[in-house]
MARTI-20719 format. One record per residue (C-alpha): residue number from 1; residue in three letters; y, x, z. Coordinates in pm, whole numbers. Last residue first. Example, Ala and Ser with C-alpha at 12.3 -4.5 7.8 and 13.67 -1.06 7.14 Angstrom:
BEGIN
<atom pos="2" code="Ser" py="-106" px="1367" pz="714"/>
<atom pos="1" code="Ala" py="-450" px="1230" pz="780"/>
This chain:
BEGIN
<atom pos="187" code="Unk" py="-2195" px="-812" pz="-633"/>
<atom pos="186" code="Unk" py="-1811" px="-972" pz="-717"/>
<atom pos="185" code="Unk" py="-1608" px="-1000" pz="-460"/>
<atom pos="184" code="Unk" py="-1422" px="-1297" pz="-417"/>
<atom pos="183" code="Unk" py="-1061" px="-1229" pz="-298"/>
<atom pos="182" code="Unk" py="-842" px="-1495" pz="-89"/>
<atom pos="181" code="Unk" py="-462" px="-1333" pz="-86"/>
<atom pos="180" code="Unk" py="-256" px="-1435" pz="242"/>
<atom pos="179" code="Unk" py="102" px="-1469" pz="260"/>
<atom pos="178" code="Unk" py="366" px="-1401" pz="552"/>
<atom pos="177" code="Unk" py="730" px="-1437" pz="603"/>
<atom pos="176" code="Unk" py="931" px="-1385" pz="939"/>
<atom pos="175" code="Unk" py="993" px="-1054" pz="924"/>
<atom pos="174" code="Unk" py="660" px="-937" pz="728"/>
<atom pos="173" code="Unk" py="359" px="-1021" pz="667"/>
<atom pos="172" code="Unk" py="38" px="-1008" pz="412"/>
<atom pos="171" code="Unk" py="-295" px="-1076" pz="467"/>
<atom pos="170" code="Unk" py="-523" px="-990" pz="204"/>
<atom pos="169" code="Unk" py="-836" px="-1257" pz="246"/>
<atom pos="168" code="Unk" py="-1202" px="-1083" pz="187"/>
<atom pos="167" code="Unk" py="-1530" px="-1169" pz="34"/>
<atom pos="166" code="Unk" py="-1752" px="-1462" pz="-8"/>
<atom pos="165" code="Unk" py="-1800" px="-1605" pz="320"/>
<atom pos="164" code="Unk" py="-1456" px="-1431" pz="393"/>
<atom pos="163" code="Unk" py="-1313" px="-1134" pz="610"/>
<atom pos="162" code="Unk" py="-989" px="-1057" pz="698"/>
<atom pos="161" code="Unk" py="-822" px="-778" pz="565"/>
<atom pos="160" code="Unk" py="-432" px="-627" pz="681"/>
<atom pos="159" code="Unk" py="-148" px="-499" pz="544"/>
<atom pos="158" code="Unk" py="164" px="-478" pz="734"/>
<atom pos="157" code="Unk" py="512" px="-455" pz="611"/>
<atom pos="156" code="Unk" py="716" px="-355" pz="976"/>
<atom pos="155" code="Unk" py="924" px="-614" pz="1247"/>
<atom pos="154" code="Unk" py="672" px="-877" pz="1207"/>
<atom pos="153" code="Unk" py="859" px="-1168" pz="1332"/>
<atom pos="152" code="Unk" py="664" px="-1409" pz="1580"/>
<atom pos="151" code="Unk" py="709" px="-1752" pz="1492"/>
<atom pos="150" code="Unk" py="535" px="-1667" pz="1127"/>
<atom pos="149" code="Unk" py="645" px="-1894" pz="813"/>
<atom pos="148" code="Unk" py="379" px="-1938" pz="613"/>
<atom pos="147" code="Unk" py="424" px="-1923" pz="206"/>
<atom pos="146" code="Unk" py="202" px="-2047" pz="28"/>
<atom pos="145" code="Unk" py="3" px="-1839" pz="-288"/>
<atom pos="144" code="Unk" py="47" px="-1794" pz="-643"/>
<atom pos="143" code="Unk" py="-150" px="-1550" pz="-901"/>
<atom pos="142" code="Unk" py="-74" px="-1299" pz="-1161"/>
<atom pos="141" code="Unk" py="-317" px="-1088" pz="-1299"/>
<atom pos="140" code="Unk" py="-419" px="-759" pz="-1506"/>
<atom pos="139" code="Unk" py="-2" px="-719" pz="-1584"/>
<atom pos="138" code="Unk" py="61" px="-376" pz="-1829"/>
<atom pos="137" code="Unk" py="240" px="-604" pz="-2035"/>
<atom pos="136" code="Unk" py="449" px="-758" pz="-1718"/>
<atom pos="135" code="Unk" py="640" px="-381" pz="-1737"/>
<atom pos="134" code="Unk" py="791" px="-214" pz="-1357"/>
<atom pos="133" code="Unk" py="971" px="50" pz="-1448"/>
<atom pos="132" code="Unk" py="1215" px="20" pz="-1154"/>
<atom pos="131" code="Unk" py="948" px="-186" pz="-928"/>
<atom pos="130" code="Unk" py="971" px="99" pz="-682"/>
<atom pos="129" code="Unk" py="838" px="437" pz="-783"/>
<atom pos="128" code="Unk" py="545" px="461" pz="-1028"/>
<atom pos="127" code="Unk" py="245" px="583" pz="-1002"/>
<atom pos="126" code="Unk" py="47" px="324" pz="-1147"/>
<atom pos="125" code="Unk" py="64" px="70" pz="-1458"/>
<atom pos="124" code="Unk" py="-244" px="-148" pz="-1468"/>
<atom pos="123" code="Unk" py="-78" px="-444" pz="-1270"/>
<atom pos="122" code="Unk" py="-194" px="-670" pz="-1045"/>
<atom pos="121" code="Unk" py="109" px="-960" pz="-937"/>
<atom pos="120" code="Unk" py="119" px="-1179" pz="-658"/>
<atom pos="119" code="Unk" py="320" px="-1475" pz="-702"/>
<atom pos="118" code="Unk" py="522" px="-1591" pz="-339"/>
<atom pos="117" code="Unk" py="529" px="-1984" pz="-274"/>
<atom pos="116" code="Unk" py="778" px="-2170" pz="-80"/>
<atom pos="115" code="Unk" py="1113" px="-1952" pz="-17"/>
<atom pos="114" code="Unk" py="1064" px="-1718" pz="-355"/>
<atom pos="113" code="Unk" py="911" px="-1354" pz="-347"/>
<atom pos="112" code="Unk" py="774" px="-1204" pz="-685"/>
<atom pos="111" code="Unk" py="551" px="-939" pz="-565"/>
<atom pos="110" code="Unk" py="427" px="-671" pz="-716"/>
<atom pos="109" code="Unk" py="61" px="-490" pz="-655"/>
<atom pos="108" code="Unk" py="-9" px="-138" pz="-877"/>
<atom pos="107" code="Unk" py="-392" px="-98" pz="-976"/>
<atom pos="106" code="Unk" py="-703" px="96" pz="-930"/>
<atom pos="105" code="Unk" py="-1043" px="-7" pz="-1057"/>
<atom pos="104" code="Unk" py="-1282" px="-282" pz="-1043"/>
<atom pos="103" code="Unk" py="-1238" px="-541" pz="-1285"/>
<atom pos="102" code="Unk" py="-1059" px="-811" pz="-1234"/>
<atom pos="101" code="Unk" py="-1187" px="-1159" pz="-1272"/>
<atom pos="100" code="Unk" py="-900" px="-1457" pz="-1300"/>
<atom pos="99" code="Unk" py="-1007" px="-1765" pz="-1126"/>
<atom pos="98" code="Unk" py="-803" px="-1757" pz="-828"/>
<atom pos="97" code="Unk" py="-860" px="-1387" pz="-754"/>
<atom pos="96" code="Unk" py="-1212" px="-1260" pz="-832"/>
<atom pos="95" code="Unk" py="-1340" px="-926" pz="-766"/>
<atom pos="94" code="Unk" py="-1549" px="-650" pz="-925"/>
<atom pos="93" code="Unk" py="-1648" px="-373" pz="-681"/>
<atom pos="92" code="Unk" py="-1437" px="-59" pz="-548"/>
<atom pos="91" code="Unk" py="-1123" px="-280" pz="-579"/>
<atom pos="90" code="Unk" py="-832" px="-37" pz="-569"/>
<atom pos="89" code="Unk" py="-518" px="-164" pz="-453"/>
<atom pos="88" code="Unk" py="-156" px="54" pz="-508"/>
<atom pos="87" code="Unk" py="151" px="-39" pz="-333"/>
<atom pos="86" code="Unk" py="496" px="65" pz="-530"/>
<atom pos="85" code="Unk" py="630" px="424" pz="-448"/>
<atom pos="84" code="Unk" py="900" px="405" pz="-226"/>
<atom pos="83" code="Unk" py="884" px="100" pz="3"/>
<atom pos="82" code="Unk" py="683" px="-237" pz="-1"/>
<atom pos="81" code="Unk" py="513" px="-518" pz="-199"/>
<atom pos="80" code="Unk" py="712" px="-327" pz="-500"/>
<atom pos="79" code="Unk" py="924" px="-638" pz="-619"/>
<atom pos="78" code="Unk" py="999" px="-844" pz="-914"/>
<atom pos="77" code="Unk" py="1287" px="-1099" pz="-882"/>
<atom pos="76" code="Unk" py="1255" px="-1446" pz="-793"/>
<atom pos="75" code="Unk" py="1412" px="-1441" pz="-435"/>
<atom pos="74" code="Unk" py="1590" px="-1129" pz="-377"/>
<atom pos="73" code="Unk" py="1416" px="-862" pz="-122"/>
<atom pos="72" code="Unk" py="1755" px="-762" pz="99"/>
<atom pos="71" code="Unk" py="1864" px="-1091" pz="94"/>
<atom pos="70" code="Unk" py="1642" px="-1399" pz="-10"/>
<atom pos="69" code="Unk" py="1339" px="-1228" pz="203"/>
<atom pos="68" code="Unk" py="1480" px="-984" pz="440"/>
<atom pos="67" code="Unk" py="1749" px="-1049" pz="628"/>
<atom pos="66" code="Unk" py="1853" px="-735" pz="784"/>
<atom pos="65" code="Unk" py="1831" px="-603" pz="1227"/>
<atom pos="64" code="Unk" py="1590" px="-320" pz="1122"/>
<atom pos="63" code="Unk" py="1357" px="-524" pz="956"/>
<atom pos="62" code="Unk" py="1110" px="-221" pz="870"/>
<atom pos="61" code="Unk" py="999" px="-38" pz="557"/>
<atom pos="60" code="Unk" py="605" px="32" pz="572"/>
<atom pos="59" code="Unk" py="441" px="208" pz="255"/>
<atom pos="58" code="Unk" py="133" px="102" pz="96"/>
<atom pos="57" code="Unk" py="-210" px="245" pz="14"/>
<atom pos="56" code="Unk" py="-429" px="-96" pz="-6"/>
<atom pos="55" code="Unk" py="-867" px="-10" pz="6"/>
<atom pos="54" code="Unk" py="-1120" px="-327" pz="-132"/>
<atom pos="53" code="Unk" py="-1495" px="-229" pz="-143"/>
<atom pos="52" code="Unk" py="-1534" px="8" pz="139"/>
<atom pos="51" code="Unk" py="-1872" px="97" pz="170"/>
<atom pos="50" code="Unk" py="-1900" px="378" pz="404"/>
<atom pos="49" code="Unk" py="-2309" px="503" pz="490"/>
<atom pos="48" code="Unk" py="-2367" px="692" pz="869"/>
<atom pos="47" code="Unk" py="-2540" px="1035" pz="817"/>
<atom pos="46" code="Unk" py="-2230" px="1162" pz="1005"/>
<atom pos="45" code="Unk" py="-1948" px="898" pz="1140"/>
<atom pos="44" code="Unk" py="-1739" px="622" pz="941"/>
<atom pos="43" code="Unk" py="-1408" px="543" pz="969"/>
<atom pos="42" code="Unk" py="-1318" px="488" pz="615"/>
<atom pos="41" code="Unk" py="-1501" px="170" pz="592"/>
<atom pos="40" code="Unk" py="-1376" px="60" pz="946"/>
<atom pos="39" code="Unk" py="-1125" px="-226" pz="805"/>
<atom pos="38" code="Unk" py="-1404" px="-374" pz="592"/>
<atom pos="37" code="Unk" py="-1197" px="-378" pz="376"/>
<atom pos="36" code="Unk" py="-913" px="-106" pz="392"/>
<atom pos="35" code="Unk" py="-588" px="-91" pz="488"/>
<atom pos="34" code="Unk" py="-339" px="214" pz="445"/>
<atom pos="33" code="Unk" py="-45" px="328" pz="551"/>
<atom pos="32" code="Unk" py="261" px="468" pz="433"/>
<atom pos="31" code="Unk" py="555" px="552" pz="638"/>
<atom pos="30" code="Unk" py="912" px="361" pz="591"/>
<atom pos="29" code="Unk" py="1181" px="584" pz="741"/>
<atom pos="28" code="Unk" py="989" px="859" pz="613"/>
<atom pos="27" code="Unk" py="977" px="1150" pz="884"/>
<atom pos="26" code="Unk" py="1166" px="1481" pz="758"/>
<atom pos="25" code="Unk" py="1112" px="1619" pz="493"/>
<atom pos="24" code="Unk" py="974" px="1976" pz="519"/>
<atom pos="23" code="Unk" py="1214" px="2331" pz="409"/>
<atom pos="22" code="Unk" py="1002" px="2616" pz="315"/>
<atom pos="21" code="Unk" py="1226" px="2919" pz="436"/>
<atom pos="20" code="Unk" py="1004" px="2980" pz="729"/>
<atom pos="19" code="Unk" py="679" px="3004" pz="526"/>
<atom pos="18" code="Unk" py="870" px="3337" pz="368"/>
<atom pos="17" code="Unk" py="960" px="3493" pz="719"/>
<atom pos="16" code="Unk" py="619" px="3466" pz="801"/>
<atom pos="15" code="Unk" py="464" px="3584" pz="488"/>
<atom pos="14" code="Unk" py="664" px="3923" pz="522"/>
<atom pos="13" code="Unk" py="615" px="3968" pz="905"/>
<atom pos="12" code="Unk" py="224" px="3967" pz="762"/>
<atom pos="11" code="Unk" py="289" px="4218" pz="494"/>
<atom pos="10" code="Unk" py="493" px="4404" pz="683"/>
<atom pos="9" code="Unk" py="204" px="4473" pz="930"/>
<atom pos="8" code="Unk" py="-52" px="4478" pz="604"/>
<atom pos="7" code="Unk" py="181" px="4790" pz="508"/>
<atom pos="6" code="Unk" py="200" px="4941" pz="923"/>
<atom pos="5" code="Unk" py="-214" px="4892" pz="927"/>
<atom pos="4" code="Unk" py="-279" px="5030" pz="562"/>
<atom pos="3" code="Unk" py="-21" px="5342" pz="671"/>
<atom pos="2" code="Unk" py="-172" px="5439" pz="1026"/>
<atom pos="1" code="Unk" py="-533" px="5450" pz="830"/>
C-alpha cells in the first residue's frame, strides 16, 4: 500500500511540474468582446428562455495616442472592423440590411472606411485573420452608411445594439468616428 501512495505521490509532483512548463499569452492588447441583441440574451437565468437574434464577436484595439481613420486604418481600403481575427456576426433569424436579405447564419464584417460614408461589408468567408485573405466573391452584402463624427473620442472599438420598431441598429465607434447599421429582422 506504501508503494501505490509514494507512485501516485510522484505522479502528482509529476503533473505539477509538467502544467508549469505550459507557457500562457499574456493579455491581448486588443481583447475580444462580444455584443449581442437584445444585449441581455446571453445573460439569462434558470428556466428563463434566451433569444438572441443578432450576436458580434470582435476584438478591441485602442487609440493609444494614433490617428486612426485615414492613418492607421487607410481610407478606401478593406478592413477587419477590428483586431486579430476579423469580426464575425451571426444573425440567428433572417435580416434585412438596406434592401439586401441575408440569410441567417454566420459571417465575417469588413469595413471600407472613407471620411463621409463607411461601406459595410458581410462576407461568407470566416476564420480568417485580419482582412489579409479577405475575397469580395465570398461578399453576402455590401452596404453604405454616414459617417458621425463623435465629440467624445471612444478610446476602444465598441460594439453595441440599439433597438428598432423593426429590429436592431449596430452601432459602431471608435476615436472620433462612429457608424450605425439599421437591421430588419426577418420573423
Amino acid at each position: 500500500m506504501k508503494i501505490v501512495k509514494l507512485i501516485a505521490l510522484f505522479a502528482l509532483f509529476g503533473f505539477a511540474a509538467n502544467a508549469q512548463d505550459i507557457k500562457y499569452p499574456a493579455l491581448d492588447a486588443s481583447p475580444a468582446d462580444i455584443a449581442y441583441f437584445p444585449g441581455k440574451a446571453a445573460m439569462v437565468k434558470k428556466g428563463e428562455k434566451s433569444n438572441p437574434l443578432i450576436k458580434v464577436i470582435y476584438s478591441r484595439p485602442s487609440v493609444k495616442g494614433r490617428e486612426i481613420f485615414g492613418v492607421l486604418e487607410p481610407f478606401r481600403e478593406v478592413w477587419r472592423l477590428g483586431a486579430n481575427e476579423n469580426t464575425e456576426i451571426k444573425f440567428y433569424r433572417t435580416v434585412t440590411v438596406g434592401k439586401i436579405v441575408i440569410p441567417r447564419g454566420t459571417y465575417s464584417l469588413f469595413a471600407i472606411p472613407d471620411k463621409n460614408k463607411w461601406v459595410i461589408i458581410f462576407n461568407k468567408q470566416t476564420d480568417r485573420w485580419g482582412a489579409y485573405t479577405y475575397d469580395a466573391t465570398f461578399d453576402v452584402a455590401r452596404v453604405e452608411v454616414p459617417v458621425k463624427p463623435l465629440d467624445n473620442p471612444v478610446e476602444a472599438l465598441s460594439i453595441v445594439f440599439t433597438e428598432l420598431p423593426t429590429g436592431a441598429r449596430m452601432n459602431i465607434a471608435w476615436d472620433k468616428t462612429s457608424v450605425a447599421v439599421p437591421f430588419t429582422i426577418n420573423k
